[in-house]
C-alpha positions as CSV (number, residue, x, y, z in Angstrom):
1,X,-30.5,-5.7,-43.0
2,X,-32.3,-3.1,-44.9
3,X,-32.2,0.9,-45.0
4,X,-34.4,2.8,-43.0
5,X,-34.4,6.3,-43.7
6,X,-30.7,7.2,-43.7
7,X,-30.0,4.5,-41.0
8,X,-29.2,0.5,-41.6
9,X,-31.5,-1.5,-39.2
10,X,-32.1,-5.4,-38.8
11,X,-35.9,-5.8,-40.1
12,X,-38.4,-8.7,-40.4
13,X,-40.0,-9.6,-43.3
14,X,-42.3,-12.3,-41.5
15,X,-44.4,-12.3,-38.4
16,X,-44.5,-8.5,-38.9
17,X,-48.3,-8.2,-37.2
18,X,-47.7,-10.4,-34.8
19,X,-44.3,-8.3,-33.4
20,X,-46.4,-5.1,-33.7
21,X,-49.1,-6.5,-31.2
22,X,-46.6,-7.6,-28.9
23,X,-45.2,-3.9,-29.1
24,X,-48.3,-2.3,-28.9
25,X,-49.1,-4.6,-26.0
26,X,-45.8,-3.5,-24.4
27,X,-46.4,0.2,-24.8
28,X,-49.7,0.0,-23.3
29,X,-48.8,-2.0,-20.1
30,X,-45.6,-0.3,-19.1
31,X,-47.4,3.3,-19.8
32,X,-47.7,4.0,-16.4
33,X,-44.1,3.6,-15.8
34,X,-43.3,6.3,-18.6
35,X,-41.4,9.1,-17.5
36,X,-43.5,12.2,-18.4
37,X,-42.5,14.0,-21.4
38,X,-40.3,17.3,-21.1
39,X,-41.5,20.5,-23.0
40,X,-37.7,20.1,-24.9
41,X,-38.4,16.2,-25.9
42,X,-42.0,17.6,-27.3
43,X,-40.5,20.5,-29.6
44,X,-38.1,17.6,-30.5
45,X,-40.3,15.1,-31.3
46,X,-42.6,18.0,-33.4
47,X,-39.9,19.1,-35.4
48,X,-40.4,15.7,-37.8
49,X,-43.1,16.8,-39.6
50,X,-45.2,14.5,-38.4
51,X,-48.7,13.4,-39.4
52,X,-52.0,13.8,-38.0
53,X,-52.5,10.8,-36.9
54,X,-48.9,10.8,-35.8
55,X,-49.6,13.8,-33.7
56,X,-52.5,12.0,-32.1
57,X,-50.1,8.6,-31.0
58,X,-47.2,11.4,-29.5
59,X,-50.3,12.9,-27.6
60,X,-51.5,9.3,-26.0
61,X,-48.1,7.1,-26.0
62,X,-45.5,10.2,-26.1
63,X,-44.3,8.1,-29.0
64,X,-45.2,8.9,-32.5
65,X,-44.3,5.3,-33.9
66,X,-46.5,3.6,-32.3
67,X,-50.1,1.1,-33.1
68,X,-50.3,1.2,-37.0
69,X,-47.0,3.1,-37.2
70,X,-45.0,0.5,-35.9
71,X,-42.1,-1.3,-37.7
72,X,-40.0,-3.5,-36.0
73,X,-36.3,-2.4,-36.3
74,X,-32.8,-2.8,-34.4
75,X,-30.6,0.3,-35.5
76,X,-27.1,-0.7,-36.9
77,X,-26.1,2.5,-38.0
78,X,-26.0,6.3,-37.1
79,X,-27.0,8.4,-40.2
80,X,-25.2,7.6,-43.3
81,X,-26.8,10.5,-44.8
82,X,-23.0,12.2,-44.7
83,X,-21.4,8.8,-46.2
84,X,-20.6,9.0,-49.6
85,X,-22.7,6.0,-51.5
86,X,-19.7,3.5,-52.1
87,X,-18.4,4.0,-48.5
88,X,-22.4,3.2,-47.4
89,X,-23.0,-0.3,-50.1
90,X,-19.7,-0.9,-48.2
91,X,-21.3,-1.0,-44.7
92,X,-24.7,-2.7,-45.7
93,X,-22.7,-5.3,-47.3
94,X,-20.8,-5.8,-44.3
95,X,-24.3,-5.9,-42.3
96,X,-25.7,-8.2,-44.5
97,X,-22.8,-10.9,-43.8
98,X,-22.3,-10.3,-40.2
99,X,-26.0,-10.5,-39.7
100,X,-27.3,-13.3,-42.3
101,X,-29.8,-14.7,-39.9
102,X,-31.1,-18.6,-41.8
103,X,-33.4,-19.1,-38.8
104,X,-37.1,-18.4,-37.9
105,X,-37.6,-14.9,-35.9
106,X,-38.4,-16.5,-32.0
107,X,-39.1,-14.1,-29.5
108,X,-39.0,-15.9,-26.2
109,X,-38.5,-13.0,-23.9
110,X,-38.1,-9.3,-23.3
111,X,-35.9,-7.2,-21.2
112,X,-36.5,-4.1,-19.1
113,X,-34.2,-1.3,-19.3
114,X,-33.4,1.9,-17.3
115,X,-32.0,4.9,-18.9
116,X,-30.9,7.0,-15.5
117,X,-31.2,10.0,-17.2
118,X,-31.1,11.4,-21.2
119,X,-28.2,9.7,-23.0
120,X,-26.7,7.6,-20.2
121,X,-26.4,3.8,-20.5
122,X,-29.1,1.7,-20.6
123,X,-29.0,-0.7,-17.1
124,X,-30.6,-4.3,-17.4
125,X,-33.4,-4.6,-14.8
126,X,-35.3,-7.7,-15.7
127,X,-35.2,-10.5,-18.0
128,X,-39.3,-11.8,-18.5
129,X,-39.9,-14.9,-20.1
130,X,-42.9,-15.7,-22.1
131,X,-43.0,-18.6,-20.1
132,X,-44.1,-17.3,-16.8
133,X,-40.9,-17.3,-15.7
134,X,-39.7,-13.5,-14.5
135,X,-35.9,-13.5,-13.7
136,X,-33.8,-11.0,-11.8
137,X,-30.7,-10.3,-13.4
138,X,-27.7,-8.3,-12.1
139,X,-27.7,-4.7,-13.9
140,X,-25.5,-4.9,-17.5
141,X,-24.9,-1.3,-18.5
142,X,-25.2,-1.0,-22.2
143,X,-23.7,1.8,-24.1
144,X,-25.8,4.0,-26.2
């Protein structure tokens, strides 16, 4: 568990450029699939002050943390920038225990999600092994 930004998010601190090829491998192969990006979602996305070079990956992937900028993250947290800093040591403490992983990072397989439209619930599509082994699952809604 570390702090990202205002947010707490599970990180790795091993196997870091091997996860970011995998991502960057992700990205480039289900590109196609990519819903085009709405003029709204590009003033959002410009309003971060992003870099040049950051600039350049939202122009190519639509994504502005993508190649090089890439760090593997799961978000825990919705801003605690409004959290007073006892309240927030609080919560990272508590994500620290509930997630105190002793075990080697494995990525065996990775899941396809559909997002029906802005903010609804993700749906499961697929399940693909990394051992050639594709499976159809029902669809799982998962909230936000």
């Amino acid at each position: 568990v570390q702090k990202l930004g205002d947010f707490l998010a599970l990180q790795t601190a091993t196997n870091r450029s091997a996860i970011a090829a995998l991502a960057q491998d992700c990205v480039a192969y289900f590109d196609p699939l990519r819903a085009p990006m709405t003029d709204a979602d590009w003033q959002k996305r410009r309003q971060q002050n992003l870099t040049a070079r950051q600039e350049e990956l939202l122009r190519r992937w639509a994504y502005h943390y993508t190649e090089e900028q890439y760090r593997f993250h799961m978000t825990l947290t919705d801003s605690l920038a409004h959290i007073d800093y006892s309240t927030a040591l609080i919560l990272q403490q508590a994500a620290e225990a509930c997630f105190a992983i002793d075990a080697p990072l494995s990525i065996d397989h990775l899941c396809i999600f559909k997002e029906d439209y802005p903010g609804a619930a993700f749906s499961l599509l697929h399940r693909c092994y990394f051992r050639g082994h594709v499976q159809a699952v029902s669809p799982v809604n998962i909230d936000d």
